[in-house]
N, C-alpha and C positions, 0 to 999 in steps of 0.2 A: 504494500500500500504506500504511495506517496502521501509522506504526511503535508506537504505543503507550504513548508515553512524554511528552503532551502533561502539561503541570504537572509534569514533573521536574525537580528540580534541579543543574546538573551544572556542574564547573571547568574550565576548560580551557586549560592552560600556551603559554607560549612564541605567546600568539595576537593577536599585534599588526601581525601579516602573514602571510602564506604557507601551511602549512597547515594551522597552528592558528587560526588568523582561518577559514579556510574552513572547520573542523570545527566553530568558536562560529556559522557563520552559517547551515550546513545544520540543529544541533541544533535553533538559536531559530527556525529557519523550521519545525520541528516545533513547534512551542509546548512548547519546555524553558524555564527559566528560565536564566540563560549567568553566572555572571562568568569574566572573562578576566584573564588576568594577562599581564605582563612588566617588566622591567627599566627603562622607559625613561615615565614617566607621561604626558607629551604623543603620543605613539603611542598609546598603549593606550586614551587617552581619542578619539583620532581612530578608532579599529579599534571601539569600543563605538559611535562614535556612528553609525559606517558600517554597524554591523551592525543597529541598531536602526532608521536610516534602510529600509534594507532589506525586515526582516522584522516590524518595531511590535512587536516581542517586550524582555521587560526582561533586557539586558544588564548587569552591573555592572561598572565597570573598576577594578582591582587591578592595586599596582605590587607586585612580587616578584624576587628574583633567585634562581631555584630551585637552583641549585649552591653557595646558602651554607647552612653548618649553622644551623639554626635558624627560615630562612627559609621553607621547607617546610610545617611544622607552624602556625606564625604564619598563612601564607597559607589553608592548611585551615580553621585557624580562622576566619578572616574571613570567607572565600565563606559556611562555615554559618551563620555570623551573619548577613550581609546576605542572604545568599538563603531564610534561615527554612529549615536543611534541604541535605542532600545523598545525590543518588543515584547522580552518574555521574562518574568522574573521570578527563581525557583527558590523558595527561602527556606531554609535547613538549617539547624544549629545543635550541639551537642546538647543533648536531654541533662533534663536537669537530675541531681544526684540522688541516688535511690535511696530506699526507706520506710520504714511507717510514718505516724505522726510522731511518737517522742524523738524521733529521731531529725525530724525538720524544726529549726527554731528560724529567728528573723533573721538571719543571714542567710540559709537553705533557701527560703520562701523567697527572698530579696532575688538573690542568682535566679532562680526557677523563674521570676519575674521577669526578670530584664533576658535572661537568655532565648527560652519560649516562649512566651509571648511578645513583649516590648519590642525584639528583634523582628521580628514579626510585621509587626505594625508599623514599629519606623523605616522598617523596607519597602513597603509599600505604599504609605504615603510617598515615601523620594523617587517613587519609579513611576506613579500615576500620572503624574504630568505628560512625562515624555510618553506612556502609551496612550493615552488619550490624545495629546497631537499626532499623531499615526491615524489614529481611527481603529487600529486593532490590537488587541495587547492580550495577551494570558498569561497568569499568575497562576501558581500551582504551588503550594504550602504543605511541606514532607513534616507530617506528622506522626503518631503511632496510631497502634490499634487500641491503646487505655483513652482515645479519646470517643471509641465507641464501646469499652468495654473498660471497667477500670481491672489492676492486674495487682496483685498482693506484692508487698513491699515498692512497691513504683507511686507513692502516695502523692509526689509534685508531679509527676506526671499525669496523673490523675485527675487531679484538679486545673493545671496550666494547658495543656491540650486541647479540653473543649472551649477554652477561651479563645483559641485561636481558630476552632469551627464555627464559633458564633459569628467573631469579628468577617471573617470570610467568607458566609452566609449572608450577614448581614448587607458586607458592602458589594457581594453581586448583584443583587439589585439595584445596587445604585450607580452603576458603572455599565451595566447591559446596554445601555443605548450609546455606551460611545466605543463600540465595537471590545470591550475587552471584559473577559472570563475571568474567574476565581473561582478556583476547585483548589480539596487537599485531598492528598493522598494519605494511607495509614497504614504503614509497614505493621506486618506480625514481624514473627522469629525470624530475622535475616541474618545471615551471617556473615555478621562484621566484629568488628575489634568492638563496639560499643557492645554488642549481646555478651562478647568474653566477658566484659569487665561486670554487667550485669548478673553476669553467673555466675563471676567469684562473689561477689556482694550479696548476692542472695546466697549461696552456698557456705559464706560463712556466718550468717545470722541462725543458719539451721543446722548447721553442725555436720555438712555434708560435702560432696565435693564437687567443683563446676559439672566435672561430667556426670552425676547424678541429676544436678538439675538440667544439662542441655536433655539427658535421659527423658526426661520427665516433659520437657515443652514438645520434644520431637512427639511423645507418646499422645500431646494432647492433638496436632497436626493430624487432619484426615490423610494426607497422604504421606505421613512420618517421616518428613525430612524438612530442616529448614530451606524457607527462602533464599535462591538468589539475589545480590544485589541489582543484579540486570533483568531482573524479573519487574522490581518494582519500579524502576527506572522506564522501563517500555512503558507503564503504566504513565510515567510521568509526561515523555515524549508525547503519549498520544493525547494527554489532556493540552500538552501546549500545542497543537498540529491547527490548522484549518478543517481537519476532519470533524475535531470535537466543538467546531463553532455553536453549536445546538448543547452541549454538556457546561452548565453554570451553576454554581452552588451545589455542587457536590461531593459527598467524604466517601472516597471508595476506598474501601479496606482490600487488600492486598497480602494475603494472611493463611494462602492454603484451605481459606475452611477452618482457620483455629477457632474464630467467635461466634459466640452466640447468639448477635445481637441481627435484629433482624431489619435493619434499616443501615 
């Protein structure tokens, strides 16, 4: 299927691995134009050159830390500067730190704040602009599945998640007439370095060891194996395509079958 969107140009957070590396590597293998961003500039520069290795497509690498004020809008501005233009913006940020409730106090809840959600928000106010004078823009917001199903000890995620399905429910309605979409996405069990670290964390509150709990989520999976990252990544391409111009304000889980929820 041609998605449509060969010479677009599109940002995409948190993609210096896992599954924002995989969402910059499906776009540019559509012939988008990519910069990527993250926190850490020798990654981000090794994640651009791996993806342009790849796909001969021009990636740009951008250092950012999208959970600070001000950070957000700086980085918007840069992608339109170096990429001549923007059309699609994928916002992704590392989940905030696992837990119950004694375990999150106002510092916990503060980070959960500003990383998932707030990052969120100030990405997309600073990228509106420029898709709105386009006339066509899609926004695509990499979530989890606790934001359709909450998940034992992930308690900010829990809570911070579906504040970013509101906010992006919310504002596709109010963008739909100037040509641009807002959909997230809701990774289950994928396999990246964030699930490891979550399985040590949960592994050690239970007195058990990660490979019991990877055991155990595989076992909850209908087809008992975790997700690819390129799995959910396709998912993300086809919400930013011209195919999905009729797809607006929606949280598609992407999760094998693991939840139960039925919307």
């Amino acid at each position: 299927m041609d998605l449509g969107i060969q010479g677009k140009k599109a940002l995409v957070t948190g993609a210096s691995a896992g599954l924002g590396m995989a969402a910059a590597r499906v776009l540019s293998a559509e012939g988008v134009d990519v910069a990527i961003c993250s926190r850490d500039e020798e990654r981000i520069e090794t994640a651009a050159g791996e993806i342009r290795a790849a796909t001969g497509g021009n990636v740009e690498a951008l250092v950012a830390d999208v959970s600070v004020l001000g950070e957000p809008a700086r980085l918007v501005s840069e992608a339109v500067e170096r990429l001549d233009g923007l059309h699609i913006l994928v916002t992704n940020a590392g989940g905030p730190p696992s837990g119950n409730f004694d375990d999150a106090g106002e510092q916990e809840f503060d980070i959960a704040i500003d990383r998932t959600f707030r990052s969120a928000e100030r990405l997309i106010r600073a990228a509106l602009p420029a898709l709105r004078a386009n006339g066509w823009g899609r926004i695509v917001c990499l979530t989890s599945i606790t934001a359709k199903e909450p998940h034992s000890g992930l308690l900010l995620s829990n809570a911070m998640r579906p504040a970013v399905h509101g906010l992006a429910k919310s504002l596709s309605r109010e963008v739909a007439r100037d040509g641009v979409t807002i959909n997230c996405v809701c990774p289950g069990f994928t396999n990246t370095s964030r699930l490891g670290d979550l399985a040590e964390a949960a592994a050690a509150r239970r007195g058990l060891t990660a490979a019991d709990v990877f055991a155990e989520w595989k076992a909850n999976i209908p087809r008992g194996e975790l997700g690819r990252p390129e799995e959910v990544a396709d998912a993300v391409a086809f919400l930013c395509s011209e195919r999905a111009s009729y797809v607006n304000g929606v949280s598609l889980a992407v999760d094998g079958g693991e939840s139960h929820s039925l919307l």
